[in-house]
ZAMARNU-751712 format. One record per residue (C-alpha): residue number from 0; residue in one letter; z, y, x. Coordinates in steps of 0.1 Angstrom, whole numbers, plus 5000, padded with zeros to 4 digits. Example, Ala and Ser with C-alpha at 12.3 -4.5 7.8 and 13.67 -1.06 7.14 Angstrom:
BEGIN
  nr rest   pz   py   px
   0    A 5078 4955 5123
   1    S 5071 4989 5137
END
This chain:
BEGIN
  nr rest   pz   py   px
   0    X 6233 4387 7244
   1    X 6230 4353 7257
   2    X 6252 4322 7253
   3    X 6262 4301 7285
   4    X 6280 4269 7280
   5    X 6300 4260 7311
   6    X 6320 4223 7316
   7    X 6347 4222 7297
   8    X 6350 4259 7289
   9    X 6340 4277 7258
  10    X 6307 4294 7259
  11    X 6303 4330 7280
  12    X 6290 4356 7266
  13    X 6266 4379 7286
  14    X 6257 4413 7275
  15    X 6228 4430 7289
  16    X 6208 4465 7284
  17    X 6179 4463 7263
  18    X 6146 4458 7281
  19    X 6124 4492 7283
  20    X 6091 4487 7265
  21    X 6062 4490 7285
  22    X 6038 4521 7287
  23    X 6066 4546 7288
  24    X 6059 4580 7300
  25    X 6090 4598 7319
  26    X 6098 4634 7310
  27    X 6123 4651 7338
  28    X 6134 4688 7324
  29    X 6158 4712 7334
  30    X 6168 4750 7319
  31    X 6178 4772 7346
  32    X 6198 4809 7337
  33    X 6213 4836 7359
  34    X 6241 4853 7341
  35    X 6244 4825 7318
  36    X 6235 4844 7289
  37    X 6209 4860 7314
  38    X 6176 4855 7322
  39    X 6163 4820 7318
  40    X 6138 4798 7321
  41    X 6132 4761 7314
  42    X 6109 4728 7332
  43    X 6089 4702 7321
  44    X 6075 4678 7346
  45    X 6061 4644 7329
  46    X 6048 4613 7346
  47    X 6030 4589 7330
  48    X 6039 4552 7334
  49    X 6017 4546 7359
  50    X 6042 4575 7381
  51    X 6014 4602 7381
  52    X 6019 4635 7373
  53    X 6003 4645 7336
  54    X 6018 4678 7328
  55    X 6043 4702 7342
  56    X 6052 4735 7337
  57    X 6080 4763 7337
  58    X 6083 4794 7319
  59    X 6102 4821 7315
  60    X 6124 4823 7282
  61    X 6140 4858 7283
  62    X 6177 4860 7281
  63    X 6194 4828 7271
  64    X 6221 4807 7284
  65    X 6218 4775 7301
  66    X 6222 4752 7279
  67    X 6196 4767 7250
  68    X 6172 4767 7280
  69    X 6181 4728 7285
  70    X 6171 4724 7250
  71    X 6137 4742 7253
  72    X 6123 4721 7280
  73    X 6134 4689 7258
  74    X 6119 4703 7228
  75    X 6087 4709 7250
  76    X 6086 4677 7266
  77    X 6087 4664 7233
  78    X 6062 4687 7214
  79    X 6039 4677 7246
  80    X 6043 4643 7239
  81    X 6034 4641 7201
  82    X 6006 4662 7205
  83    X 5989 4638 7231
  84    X 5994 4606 7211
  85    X 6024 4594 7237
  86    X 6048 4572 7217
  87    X 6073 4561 7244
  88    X 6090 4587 7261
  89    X 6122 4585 7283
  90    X 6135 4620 7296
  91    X 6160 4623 7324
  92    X 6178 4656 7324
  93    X 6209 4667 7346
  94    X 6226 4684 7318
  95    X 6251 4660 7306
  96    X 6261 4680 7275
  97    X 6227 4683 7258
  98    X 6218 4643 7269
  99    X 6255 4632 7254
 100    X 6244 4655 7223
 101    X 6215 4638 7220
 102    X 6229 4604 7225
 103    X 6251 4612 7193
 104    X 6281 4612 7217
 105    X 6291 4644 7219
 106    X 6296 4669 7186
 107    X 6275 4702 7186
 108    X 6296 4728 7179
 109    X 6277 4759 7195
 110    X 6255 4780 7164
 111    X 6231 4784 7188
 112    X 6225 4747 7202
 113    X 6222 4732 7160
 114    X 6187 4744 7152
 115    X 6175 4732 7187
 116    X 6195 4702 7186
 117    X 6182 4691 7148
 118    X 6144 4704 7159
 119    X 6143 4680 7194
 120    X 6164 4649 7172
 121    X 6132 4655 7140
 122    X 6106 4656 7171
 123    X 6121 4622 7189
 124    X 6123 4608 7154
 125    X 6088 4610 7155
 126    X 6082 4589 7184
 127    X 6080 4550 7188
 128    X 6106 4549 7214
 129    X 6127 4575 7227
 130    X 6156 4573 7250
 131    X 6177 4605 7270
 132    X 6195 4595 7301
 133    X 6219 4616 7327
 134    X 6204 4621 7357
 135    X 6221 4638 7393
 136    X 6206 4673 7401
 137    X 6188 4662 7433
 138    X 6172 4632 7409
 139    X 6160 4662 7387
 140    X 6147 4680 7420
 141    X 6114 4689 7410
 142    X 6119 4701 7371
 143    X 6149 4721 7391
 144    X 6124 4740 7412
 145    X 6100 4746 7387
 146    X 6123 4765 7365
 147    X 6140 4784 7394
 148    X 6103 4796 7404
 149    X 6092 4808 7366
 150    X 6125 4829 7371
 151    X 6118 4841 7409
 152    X 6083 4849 7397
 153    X 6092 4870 7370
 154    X 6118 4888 7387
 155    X 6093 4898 7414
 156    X 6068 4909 7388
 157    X 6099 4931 7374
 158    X 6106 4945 7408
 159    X 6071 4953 7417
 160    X 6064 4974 7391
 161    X 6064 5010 7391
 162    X 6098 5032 7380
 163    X 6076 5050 7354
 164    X 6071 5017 7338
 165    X 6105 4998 7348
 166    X 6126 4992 7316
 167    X 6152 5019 7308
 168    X 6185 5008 7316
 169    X 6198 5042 7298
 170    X 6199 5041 7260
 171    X 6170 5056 7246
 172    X 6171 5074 7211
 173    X 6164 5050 7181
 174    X 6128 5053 7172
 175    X 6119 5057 7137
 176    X 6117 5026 7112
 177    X 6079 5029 7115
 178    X 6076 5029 7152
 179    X 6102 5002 7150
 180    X 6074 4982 7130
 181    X 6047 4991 7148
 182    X 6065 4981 7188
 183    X 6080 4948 7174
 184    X 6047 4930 7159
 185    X 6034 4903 7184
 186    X 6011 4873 7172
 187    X 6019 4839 7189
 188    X 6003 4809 7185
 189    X 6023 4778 7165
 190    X 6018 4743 7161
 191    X 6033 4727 7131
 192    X 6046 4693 7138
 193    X 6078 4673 7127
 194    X 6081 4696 7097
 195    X 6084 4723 7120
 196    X 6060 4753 7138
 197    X 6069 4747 7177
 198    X 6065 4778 7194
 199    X 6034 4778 7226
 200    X 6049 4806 7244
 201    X 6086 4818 7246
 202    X 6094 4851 7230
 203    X 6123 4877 7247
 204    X 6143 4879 7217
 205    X 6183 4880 7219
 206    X 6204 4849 7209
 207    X 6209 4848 7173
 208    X 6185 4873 7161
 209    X 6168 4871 7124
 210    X 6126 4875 7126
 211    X 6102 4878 7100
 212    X 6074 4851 7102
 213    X 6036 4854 7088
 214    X 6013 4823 7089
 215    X 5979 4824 7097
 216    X 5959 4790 7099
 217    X 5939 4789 7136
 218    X 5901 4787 7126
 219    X 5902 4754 7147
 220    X 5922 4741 7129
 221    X 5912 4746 7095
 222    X 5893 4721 7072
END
């Protein structure tokens, strides 16, 4: 804010937006779902500030909605971030709700938007600078594409495959509680940042559902 005395008038005051530290990388992400809940997928594409590409990538998420989509390619960008010593990050996303969200403007009201929102606001917390901005879709072009490809790709995958090995789409009886055990176990890898362990791959689980978690430290990473 700056003070301009003019002749004989009282002094104007001139507000202006604060000036964006140098160094900072931009983050452009989208979520993408058809069904909307149906299958999704979300986008990263980061530049650094120099306007080169230094990551980017879209991945299938199993069946979400849009907006929990949205909300994984934030938490990525910023997971990515952190774990490569970036502390200035500006990420342009066209979904207004999950950017107004994060701006504190906008309530969260949806059960399954809180964790993700409160696990992206602990990750920017982390960060020197962090700032979330609306963006139009075709300014977001390129995180768009991304995500619609992960879900073209894994749809043709789906369609290529045999019928012997094609998911049922009848109900099948209920296997047993041991069976159930034994079909459901899948190791993924982690990384514990923020207080949190931030997923490296996505998991096809439904919305809402409760998972039991084992932690095993990465012989890499122990000391």
């Amino acid at each position: 804010m700056k003070r301009t005395p003019q002749p004989g008038r009282p002094a104007v005051l001139l507000f202006s937006e604060p000036e964006r530290p140098a160094n900072v990388h931009i983050a452009h992400v989208d979520g993408a779902s058809r069904g909307n809940p149906g299958p999704a997928s979300y986008a990263v594409v980061l530049y650094g500030p120099d306007g080169k590409t230094k990551f980017q990538v879209g991945k299938y998420l199993g069946r979400a909605t849009n907006n929990v989509a949205e909300y994984y390619g934030l938490i990525t960008a910023l997971d990515y971030a952190l774990s490569q010593g970036i502390d200035r990050l500006l990420v342009r996303s066209d979904s207004e709700l999950m950017v107004r969200q994060m701006q504190g403007r906008y309530k969260v009201n949806s059960a399954d938007l809180k964790p993700l929102h409160e696990r992206a606001r602990k990750l920017s917390r982390g960060l020197a600078h962090f700032a979330i901005e609306h963006v139009r879709r075709e300014q977001n072009r390129e995180a768009d594409e991304l995500a619609n490809i992960a879900l073209d790709q894994t749809s043709s995958r789906m369609a290529s495959l045999p019928s012997s090995t094609q998911p049922e789409q009848r109900q099948s009886p209920e296997p047993a509680p041991s069976q159930r055990a034994d079909q459901s176990v899948r190791t993924v890898r982690a990384r514990y940042s923020a207080g949190a362990l931030h997923l490296l791959e996505a998991l096809d689980l439904e919305e809402g559902e409760v998972v039991e978690v084992k932690v095993k430290r990465s012989a890499k990473t122990r000391t």
